[in-house]
C-alpha positions in Angstrom: 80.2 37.8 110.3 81.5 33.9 109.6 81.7 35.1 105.8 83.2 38.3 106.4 86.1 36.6 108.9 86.6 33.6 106.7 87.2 35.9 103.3 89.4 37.7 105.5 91.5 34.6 106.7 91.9 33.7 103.0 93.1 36.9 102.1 95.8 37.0 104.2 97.1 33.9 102.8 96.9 34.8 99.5 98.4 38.4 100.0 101.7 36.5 101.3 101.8 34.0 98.8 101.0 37.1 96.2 104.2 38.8 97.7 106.7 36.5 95.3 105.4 38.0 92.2 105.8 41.5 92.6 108.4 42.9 91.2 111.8 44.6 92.4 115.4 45.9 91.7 116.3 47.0 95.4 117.0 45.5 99.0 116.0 46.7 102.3 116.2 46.2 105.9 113.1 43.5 106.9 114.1 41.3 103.9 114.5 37.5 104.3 118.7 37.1 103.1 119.8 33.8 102.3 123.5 34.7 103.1 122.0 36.1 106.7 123.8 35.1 109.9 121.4 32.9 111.9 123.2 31.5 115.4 120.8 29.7 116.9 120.9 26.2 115.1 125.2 26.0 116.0 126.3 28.6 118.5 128.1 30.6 116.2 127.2 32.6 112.9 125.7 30.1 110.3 124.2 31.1 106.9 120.3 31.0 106.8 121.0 29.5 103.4 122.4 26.4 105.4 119.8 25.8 108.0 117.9 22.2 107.4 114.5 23.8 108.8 112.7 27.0 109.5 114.5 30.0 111.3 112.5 33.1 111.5 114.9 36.7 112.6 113.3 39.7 113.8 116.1 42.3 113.9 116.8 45.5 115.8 115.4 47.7 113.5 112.2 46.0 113.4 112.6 46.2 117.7 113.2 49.9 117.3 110.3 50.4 114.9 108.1 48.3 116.9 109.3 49.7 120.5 106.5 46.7 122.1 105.2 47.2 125.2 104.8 43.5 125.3 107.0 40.8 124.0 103.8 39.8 121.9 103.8 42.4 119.7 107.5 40.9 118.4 107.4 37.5 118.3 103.6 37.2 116.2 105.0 38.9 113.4 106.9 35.5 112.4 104.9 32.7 110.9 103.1 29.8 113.4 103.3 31.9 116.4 100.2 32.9 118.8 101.3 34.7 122.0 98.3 35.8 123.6 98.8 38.8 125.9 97.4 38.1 129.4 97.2 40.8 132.0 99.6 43.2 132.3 103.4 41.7 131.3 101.6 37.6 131.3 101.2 35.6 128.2 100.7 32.0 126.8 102.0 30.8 123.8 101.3 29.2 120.8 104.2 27.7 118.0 103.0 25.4 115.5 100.4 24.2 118.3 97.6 25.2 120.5 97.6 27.8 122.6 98.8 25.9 126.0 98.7 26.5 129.6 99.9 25.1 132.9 102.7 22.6 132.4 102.1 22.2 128.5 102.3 25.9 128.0 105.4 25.8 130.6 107.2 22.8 129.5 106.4 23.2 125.6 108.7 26.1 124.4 112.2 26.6 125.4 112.8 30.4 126.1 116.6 31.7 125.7 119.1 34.4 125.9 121.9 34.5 123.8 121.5 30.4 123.8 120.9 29.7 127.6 117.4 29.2 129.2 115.4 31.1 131.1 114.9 28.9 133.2 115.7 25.3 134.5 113.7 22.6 132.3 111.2 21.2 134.7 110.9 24.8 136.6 109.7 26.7 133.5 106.6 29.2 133.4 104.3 29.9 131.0 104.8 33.6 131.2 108.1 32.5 129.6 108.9 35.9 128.5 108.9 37.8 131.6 112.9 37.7 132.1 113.1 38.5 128.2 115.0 41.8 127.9 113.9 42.3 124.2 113.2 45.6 124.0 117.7 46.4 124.0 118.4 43.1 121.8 120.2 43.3 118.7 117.9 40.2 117.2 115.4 37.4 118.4 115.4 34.3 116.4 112.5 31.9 116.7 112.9 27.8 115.5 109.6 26.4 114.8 108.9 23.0 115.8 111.5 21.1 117.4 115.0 22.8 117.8 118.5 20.9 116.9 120.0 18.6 119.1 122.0 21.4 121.1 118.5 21.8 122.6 116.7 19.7 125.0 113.7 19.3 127.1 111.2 22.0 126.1 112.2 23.0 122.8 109.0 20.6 121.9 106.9 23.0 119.5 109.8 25.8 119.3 112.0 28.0 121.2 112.5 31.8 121.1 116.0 32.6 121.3 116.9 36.7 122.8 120.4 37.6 121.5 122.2 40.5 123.5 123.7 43.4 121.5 127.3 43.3 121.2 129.6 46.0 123.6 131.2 48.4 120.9 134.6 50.4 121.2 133.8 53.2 120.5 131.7 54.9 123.0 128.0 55.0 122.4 124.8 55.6 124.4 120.8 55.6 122.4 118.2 56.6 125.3 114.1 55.6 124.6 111.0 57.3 126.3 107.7 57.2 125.5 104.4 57.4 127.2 100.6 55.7 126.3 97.5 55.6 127.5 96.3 54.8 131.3 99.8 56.1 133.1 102.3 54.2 130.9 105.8 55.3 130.7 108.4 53.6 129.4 112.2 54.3 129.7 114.6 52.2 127.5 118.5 53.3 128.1 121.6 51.5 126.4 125.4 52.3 126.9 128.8 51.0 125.5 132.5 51.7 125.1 135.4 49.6 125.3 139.7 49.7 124.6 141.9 47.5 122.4 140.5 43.9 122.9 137.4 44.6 125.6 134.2 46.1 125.3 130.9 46.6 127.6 127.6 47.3 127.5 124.8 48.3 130.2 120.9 48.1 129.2 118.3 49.6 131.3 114.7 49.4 131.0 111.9 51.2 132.8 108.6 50.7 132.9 105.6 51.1 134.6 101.6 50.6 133.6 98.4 52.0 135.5 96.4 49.3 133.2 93.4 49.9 131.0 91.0 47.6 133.4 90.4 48.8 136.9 92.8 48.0 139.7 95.1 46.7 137.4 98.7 47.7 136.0 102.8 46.7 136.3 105.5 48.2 137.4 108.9 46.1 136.1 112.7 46.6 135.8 115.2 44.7 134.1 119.1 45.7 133.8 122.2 43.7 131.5 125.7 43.9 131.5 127.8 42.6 128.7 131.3 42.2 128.4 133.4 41.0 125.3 137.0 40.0 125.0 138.6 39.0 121.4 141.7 38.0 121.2 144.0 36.1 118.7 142.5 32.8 119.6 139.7 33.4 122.6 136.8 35.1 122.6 135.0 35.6 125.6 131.3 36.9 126.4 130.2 37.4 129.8 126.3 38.6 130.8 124.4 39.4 133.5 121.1 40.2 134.0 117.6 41.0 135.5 114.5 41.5 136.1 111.4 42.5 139.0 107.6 43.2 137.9 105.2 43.5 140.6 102.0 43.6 138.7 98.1 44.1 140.1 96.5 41.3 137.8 93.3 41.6 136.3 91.0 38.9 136.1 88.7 37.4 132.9 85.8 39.1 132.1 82.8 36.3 132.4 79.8 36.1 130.3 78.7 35.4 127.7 80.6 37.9 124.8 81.9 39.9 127.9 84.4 41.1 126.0 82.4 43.3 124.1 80.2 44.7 126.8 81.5 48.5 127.6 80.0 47.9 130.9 82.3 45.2 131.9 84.7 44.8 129.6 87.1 47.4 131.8 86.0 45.8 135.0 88.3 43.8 137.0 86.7 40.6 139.3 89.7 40.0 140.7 90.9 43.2 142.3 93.1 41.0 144.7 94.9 39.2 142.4 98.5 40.2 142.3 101.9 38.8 141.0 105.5 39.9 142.4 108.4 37.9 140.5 112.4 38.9 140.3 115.1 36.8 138.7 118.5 37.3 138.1 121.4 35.3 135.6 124.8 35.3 134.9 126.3 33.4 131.7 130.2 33.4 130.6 130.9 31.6 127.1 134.3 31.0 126.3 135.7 30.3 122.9 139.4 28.7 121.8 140.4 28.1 118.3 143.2 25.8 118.0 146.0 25.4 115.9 143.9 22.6 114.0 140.9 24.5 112.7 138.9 23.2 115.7 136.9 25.0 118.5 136.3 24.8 122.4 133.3 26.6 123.7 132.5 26.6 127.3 129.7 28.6 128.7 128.8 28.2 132.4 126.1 29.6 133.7 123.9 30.5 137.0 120.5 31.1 137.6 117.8 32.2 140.3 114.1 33.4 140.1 111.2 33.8 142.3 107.7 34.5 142.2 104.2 34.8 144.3 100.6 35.1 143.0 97.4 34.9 143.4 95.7 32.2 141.3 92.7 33.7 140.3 92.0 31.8 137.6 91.1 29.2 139.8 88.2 29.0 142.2 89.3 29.9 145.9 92.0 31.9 144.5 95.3 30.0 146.1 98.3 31.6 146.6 101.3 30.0 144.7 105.0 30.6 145.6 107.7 29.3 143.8 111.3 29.5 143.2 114.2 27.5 142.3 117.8 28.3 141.7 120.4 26.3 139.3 123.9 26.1 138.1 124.9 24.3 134.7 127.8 24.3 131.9 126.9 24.0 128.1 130.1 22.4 126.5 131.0 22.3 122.6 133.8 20.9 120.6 133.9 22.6 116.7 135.5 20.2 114.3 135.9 21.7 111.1 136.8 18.8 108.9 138.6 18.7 105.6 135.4 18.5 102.6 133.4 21.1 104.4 132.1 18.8 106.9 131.6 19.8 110.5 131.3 18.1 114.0 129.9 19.8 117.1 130.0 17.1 120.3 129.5 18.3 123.7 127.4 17.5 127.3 125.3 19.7 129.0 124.9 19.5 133.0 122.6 21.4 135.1 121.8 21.1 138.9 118.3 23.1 140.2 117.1 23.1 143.6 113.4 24.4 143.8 110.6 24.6 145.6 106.5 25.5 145.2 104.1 25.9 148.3 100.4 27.0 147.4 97.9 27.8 150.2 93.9 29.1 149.9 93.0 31.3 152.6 89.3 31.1 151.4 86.8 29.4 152.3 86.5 26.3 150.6 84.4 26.3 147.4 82.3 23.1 145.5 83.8 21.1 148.4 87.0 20.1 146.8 88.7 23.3 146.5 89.8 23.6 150.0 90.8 25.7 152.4 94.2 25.9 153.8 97.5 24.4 152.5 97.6 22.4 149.1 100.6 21.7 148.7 104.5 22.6 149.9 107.4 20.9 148.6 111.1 20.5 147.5 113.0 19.0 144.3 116.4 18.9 143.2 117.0 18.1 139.9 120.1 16.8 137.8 120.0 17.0 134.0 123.0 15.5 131.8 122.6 15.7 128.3 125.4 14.6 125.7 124.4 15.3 122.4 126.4 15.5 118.5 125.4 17.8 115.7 126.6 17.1 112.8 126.8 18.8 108.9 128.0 17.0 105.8 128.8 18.5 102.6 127.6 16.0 99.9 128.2 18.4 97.2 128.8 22.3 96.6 125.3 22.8 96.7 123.4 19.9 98.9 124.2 19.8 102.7 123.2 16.8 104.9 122.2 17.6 109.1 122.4 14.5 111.3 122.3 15.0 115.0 120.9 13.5 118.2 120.8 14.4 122.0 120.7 11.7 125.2 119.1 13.5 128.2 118.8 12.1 131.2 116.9 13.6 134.3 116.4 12.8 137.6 113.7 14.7 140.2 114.3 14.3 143.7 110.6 15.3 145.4 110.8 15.9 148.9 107.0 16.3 150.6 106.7 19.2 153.4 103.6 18.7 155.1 101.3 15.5 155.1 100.4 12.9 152.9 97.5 12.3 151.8 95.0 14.3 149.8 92.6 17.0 150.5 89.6 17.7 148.4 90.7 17.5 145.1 94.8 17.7 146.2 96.9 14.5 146.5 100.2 15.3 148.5 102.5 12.5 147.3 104.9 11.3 149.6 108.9 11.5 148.9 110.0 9.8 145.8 112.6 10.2 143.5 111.4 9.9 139.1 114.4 9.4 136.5 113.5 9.8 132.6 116.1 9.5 129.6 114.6 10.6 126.2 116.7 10.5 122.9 115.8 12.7 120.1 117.0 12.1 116.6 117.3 14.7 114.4 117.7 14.7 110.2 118.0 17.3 107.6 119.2 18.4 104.1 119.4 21.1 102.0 120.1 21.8 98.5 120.6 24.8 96.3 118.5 24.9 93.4 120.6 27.6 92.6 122.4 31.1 93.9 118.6 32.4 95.0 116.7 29.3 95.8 117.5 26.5 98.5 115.2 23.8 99.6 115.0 21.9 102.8 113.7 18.8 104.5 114.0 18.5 108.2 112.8 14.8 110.5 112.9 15.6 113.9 111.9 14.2 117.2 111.2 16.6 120.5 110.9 15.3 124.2 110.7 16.9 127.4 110.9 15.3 130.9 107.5 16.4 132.8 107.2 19.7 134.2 107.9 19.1 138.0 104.3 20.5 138.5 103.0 18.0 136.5 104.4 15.4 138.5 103.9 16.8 141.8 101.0 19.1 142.0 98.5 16.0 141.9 94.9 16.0 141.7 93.3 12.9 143.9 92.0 11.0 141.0 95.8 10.7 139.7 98.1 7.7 139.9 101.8 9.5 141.3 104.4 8.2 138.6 102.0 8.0 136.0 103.0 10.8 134.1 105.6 10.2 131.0 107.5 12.3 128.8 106.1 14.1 125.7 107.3 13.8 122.4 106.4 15.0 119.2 107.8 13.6 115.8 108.1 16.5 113.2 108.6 16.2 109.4 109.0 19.7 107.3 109.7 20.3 104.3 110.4 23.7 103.0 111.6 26.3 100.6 113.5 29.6 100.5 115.0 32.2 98.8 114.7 35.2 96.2 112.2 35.0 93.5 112.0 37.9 90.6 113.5 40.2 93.6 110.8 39.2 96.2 112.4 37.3 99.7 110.4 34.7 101.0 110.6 31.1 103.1 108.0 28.3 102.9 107.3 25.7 105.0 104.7 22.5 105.3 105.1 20.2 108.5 103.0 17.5 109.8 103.6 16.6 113.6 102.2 13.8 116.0 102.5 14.3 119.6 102.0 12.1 122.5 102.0 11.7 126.4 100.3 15.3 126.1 99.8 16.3 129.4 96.8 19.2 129.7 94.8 20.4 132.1 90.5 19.9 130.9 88.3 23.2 131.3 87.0 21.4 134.4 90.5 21.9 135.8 91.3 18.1 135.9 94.7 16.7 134.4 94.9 14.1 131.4 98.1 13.1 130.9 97.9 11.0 127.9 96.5 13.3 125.0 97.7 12.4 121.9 97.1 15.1 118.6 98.7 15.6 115.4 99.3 18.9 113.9 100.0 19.8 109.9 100.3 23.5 108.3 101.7 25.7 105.5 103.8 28.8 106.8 105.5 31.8 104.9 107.0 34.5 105.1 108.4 37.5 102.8 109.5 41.0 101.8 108.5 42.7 98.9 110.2 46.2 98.3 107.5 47.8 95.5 109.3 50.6 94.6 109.3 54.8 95.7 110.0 53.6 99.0 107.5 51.6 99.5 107.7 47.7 100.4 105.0 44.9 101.5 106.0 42.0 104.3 104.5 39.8 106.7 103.5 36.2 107.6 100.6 34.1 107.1 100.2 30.5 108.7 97.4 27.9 108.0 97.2 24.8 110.6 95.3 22.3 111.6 95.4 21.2 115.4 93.5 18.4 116.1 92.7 15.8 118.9 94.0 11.7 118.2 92.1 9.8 121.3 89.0 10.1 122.4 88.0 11.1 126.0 84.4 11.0 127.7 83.8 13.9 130.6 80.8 15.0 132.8 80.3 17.7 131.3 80.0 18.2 127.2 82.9 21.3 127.3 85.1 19.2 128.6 84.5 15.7 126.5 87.2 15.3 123.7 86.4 13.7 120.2 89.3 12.8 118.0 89.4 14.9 115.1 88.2 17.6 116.3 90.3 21.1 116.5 92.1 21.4 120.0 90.5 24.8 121.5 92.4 27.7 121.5 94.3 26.9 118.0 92.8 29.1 114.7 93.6 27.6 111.7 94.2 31.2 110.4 96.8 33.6 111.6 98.4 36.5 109.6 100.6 39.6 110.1 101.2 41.6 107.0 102.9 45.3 106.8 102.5 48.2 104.4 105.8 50.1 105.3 106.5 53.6 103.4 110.2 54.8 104.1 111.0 58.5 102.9 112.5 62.0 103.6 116.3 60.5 102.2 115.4 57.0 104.7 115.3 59.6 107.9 111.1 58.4 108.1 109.1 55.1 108.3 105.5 54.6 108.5 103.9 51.5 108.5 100.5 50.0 108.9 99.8 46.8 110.1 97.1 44.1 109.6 97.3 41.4 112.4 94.5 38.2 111.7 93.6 36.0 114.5 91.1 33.5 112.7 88.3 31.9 114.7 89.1 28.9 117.3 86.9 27.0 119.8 87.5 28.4 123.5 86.8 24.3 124.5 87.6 20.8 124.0 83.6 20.3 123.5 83.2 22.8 120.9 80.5 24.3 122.9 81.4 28.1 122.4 83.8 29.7 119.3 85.7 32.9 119.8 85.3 34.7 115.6 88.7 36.0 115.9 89.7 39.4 115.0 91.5 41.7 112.8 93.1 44.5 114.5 95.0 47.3 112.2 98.1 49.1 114.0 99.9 52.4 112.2 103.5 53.4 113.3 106.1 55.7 112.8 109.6 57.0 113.5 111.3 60.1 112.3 114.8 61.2 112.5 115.3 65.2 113.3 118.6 65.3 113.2 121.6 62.4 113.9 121.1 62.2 117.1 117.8 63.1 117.8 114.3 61.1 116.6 110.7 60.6 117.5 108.5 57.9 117.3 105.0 57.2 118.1 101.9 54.2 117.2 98.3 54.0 117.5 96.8 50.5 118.0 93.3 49.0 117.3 92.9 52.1 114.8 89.7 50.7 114.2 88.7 51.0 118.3 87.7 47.0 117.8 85.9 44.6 120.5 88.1 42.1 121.0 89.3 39.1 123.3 93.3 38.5 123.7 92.2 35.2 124.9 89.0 33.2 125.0 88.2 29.7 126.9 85.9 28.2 129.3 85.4 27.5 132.6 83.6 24.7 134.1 82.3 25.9 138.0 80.2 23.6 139.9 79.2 21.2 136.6 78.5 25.4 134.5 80.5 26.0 131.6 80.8 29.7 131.3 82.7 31.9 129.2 85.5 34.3 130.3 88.0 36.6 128.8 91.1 38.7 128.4 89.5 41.7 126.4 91.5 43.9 124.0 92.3 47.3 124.6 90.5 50.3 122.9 92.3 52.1 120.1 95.6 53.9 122.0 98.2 56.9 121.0 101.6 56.1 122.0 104.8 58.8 121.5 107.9 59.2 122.6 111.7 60.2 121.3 115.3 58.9 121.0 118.6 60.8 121.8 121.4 58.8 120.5 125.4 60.1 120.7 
């Protein structure tokens, strides 16, 4: 099986890198344009051609195609990104890094709409996608490693950017169901019109999920409104949104290759194990072009989310509740300068209040997971950030990107019940914890010529500590000790249109450190230090008769820079060695067949998970998987279509996610399984 899965793993590289030498004469939707609008990097519409680092764009017709029942199925179809679907609507995340959890998988990604997080900084989640309302977006843009200086703390390994569609005049309305396996239905509704200057648009989506384990499934809602002014000199956008899931969670799977075991791999151990969460935004940006060339962009913004559940990936299965609301204002000045040159200064404030209270109502288990109440406290928060990005025209065809961001944040911890510490759970008393982190950020591209552009890209991330991190303390921890992580980032890249094939390349070595993790014995290190290095790419290859070939394919290497002994051999870290839960392989390539005068697709897709360690020890590997997926869409008539996929069309046995668990001094092994192969239809009514 290790020979089958590693030919595999090199055959997905080399079917992307064989993509730039077929040949072509025709362009298509999917393809990777070097004059395509990417907005991300600067706020507004830039050319891809001019971006000093990676930018990956899934567009809406890839959405519509796609029509995921899980932001997962989306975002892994762009190069150096694992998101590993928990239960129901949870995930972690992987970009160019591990896959991480608590406040590393939290803190380590910065998770947007239309430019403006999620969430507050130190309140993040690792389910980071929940209040994503992809399924109505007209793009999602994805920066790998870290993100320009108009981003702060989080954007350490990457951010994911969810970009609204765009209210239209003339009255429109495109309505989505479809049904799957084990109860699910899905309803996806989207509606616009507008007069003159001023447009609106409402997006509605429905859904609701009786699960493929037992006692398990999701109901969850999620609503935006957009409105757009344009006039002569001011453009306005104004959204609100969001979202509820109440979801019955289902637990890992333990045992030793559980995950293929018919017998339990539909089981559920944690039948109690819920999680309720609801959050709502609101975000206005205003634009002003002046008389001078120059632009004022203003975009304030609110915030407020809550959630409960049941930690049952911990033993004595606590109950967590947290919440936190915040207010902020991203500012930008545009300076368009004579020579091509251009200026973008601003500031960024935020304000968050929030709070997190976790209680076990067990009994208490190996004597240090206790019952009663771990932990129950406040913090407000105050982040100002002033930052300058900056783009210089050395020639026609070569482009310099200097930038750098000063962020300064202050936590103000208030403790709620005693302190001291109870089994294994320090309750700190009040204090208040300040950090300022600068990151630098250098670039440059040149065009070799009209089809080809290279790039270079030095960057430093940081991210003040996830307030969990700094508050949720374990009694062996020293309060205060924890820093702010940072990872240096060097890439080097290439893109552009070879013999009629699109493509982008990209090699990057990082070195991160003040990595804060949590061990497979659940204890807290919060001094890792790794290094990570990869080759990435992506590309389109139409191949004539209406046929074309795309995908991504990443290689990395994620390894451990310290040393770090433990009681138990899963847990013990050796430098060099490959962090768990990071394959060095991952590939998604697509066979799409578009006919019937462009009114049908079909494609089939290959998705490559290579193999990985589920430990720091090494002490168990997960083989990976390759999963094939066929979909299609067909348009009846102009306004009416239908659509329809079947997953795991080989009916594999397969883990979403694979680690261990120490209990008691035991390593054992536990996971998320797959789902079986699964028919999914539905139509579209669009007028």
């Amino acid at each position: 099986m290790s020979a089958l899965r590693f030919d595999l793993s090199t055959g997905a590289i080399c079917v992307s890198l064989a993509l730039v030498s077929v040949p072509n004469n025709v362009q298509a939707e999917g393809s990777i344009r070097l004059d395509e609008l990417v907005i991300t990097a600067t706020g507004q519409g830039t050319p891809k051609s001019t971006h000093p680092g990676n930018i990956t764009r899934i567009d809406k017709a890839d959405i519509r195609l796609v029509a995921p029942d899980h932001p997962s199925e989306l975002v892994n179809r762009a190069p150096g990104v694992f998101v590993q679907h928990g239960s129901g609507q949870e995930h972690l995340t992987a970009i160019r890094s591990p896959v991480l959890t608590g406040g590393a998988g939290a803190g380590s990604f910065l998770y947007l709409e239309d430019g403006v997080p999620f969430r507050a900084a130190g309140f993040a989640n690792v389910n980071g996608l929940f209040d994503a309302i992809t399924e109505t977006a007209d793009g999602i843009e994805i920066v790998r490693g870290p993100a320009s200086a108009r981003f702060g703390s989080n954007a350490v390994h990457g951010l994911i950017n969810v970009l609204s569609a765009a209210p239209t005049v003339t009255p429109e309305t495109d309505v989505r169901v479809s049904a799957g396996p084990h109860g699910l239905r899905r309803f996806v509704g989207s509606t616009s019109a507008g007069t003159g200057n001023h447009a609106a648009r409402a997006n509605l989506v429905l859904a609701e999920d009786g699960g493929f384990r037992e006692d398990s499934g999701f109901d969850q809602q999620k609503l935006q409104l957009r409105y757009d002014y344009r006039g002569a000199r001011d453009y306005v956008r104004a959204t609100f949104a969001g979202q509820n899931l109440n979801q019955e969670t289902a637990g890992f799977v333990v045992g030793n290759d559980a995950y293929r075991d018919d017998a339990l791999r539909k089981t559920n151990p944690n039948p109690e194990a819920f999680r309720d969460t609801w959050s709502s935004r609101i975000a206005v940006r205003w634009e002003h072009d002046f008389d001078n060339g120059n632009t004022l962009a203003l975009t304030p913004y609110a915030r407020v989310n809550e959630m409960d559940f049941l930690q049952h990936f911990l033993p004595g299965d606590p109950l967590e509740e947290n919440g936190h609301w915040s207010t902020g204002l991203q500012t930008a000045y545009i300076m368009n300068l004579a020579g091509d040159h251009q200026v973008i200064a601003g500031i960024d404030v935020e304000y968050t209040s929030g709070y997190l209270r976790e209680f076990q109502s067990g009994p208490t288990i190996f004597g240090v997971f206790v019952q009663g109440q771990h932990y129950d406290y406040d913090v407000e928060a105050v982040v100002t950030a002033p930052y300058v990005h900056s783009v210089w025209s050395l020639s026609d065809v070569t482009k310099l990107t200097a930038g750098a961001r000063f962020e300064y944040t202050r936590y103000d911890y208030t403790n709620n019940t005693s302190d001291n510490t109870v089994g294994r759970f320090q309750r700190t008393p009040d204090r208040v914890d300040e950090f300022f982190n600068v990151t630098p950020k250098l670039g440059i591209t040149h065009a070799f010529s009209e089809n080809l552009t290279g790039f270079a890209n030095l960057a430093r991330g940081a991210r003040a500590p996830q307030t969990t991190d700094l508050y949720r303390l374990q009694s062996a921890q020293i309060p205060g000790q924890v820093e702010s992580e940072r990872t240096d980032s060097l890439e080097i890249g290439t893109r552009g249109n070879l013999h009629g094939i699109d493509f982008e390349l990209a090699t990057y070595y990082m070195e991160k450190s003040n990595f804060f993790f949590r061990d497979s014995a659940g204890l807290n290190v919060p001094d890792g230090e790794t290094t990570h290095y990869g080759v990435e790419i992506e590309a389109y290859a139409p191949l004539g008769a209406g046929f074309d070939l795309s995908g991504s394919a990443t290689y990395a290497v994620h390894q451990y820079d310290f040393n770090r002994a433990a009681a138990t051999a899963s847990s013990t870290i050796t430098s060099g060695d490959d962090i768990d839960t990071a394959p060095r392989t991952l590939a998604n390539i697509r066979l799409g067949y578009t006919f019937h005068e462009d009114r049908a697709r079909v494609e089939l897709e290959w998705v490559h998970v290579g193999d990985y360690a589920m430990d720091a020890g090494h002490t168990s590997t997960y083989e990976g998987h390759d999963l094939f997926n066929l979909r299609a869409q067909y348009a009846l008539t102009e306004t009416v279509g239908i659509f329809g996929r079947v997953t795991n069309l080989t009916d594999e046995r397969y883990a979403d996610r694979a680690d261990i668990l120490v209990l008691g001094g035991n390593a054992v092994e536990r996971f998320f399984p797959g789902e079986d192969r699964a028919l999914h239809v539905g139509a579209s009514l669009r007028f």
